[in-house]
C-alpha positions in Angstrom: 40.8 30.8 -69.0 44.5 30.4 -68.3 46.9 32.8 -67.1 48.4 33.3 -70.6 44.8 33.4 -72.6 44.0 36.4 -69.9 47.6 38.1 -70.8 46.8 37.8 -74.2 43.6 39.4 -74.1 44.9 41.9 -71.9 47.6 42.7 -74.5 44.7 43.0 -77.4 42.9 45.6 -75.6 46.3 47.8 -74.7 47.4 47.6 -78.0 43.9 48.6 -79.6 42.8 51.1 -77.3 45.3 52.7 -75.0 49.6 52.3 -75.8 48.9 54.5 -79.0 47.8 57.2 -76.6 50.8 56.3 -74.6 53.2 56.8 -77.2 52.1 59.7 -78.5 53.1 61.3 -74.9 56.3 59.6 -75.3 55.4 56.4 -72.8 54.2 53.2 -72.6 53.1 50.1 -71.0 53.9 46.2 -70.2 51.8 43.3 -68.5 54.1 41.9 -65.7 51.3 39.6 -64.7 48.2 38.3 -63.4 47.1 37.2 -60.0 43.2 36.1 -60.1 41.7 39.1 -61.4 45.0 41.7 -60.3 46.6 42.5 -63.6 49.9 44.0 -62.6 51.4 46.7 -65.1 54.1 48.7 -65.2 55.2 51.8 -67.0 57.8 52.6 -69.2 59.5 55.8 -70.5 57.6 59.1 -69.9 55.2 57.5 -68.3 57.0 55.7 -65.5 57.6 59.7 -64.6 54.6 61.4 -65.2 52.3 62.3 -62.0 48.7 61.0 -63.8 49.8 57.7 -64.2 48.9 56.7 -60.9 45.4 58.1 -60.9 44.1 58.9 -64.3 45.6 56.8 -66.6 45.7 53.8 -64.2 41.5 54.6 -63.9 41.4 54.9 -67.6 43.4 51.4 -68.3 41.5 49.3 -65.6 37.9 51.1 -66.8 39.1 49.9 -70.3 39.6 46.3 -69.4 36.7 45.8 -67.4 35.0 47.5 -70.4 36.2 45.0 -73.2 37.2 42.2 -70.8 35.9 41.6 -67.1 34.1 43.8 -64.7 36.1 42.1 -61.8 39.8 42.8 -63.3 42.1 45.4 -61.1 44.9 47.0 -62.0 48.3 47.9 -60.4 50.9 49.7 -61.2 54.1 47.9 -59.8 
């Protein structure tokens, strides 16, 4: 699978199961890329502030993906 195919299932999974949660709180989310199995993210709005986005909502995002996606994807907030 290519970079791009890996984005765009990364973006199918944010948009079904997590950025509506995000917005409600007033925040959101954007892919800046993948490296292997690294998917780097970064937050926008309320969220880029808020103190659980390094911890709880970063576990919950990365859980998610290697949920619907891979077992072997990470995720960091850059």
């Amino acid at each position: 699978m290519s970079d791009e195919e890996k984005i765009n299932a990364i973006e199918m999974v944010l948009n079904r199961s997590i950025r509506t949660n995000l917005t409600q709180d007033g925040g959101g989310v954007e892919v800046k890329g993948i490296e292997e199995n690294n998917v780097k993210i970064h937050y926008q709005d309320a969220c880029g502030s808020c103190p659980t986005s390094t911890t709880g909502t970063l576990q919950y995002i990365q859980t998610q993906l290697k949920q619907q996606l891979h077992q072997d994807l990470t995720v960091q907030s850059i």
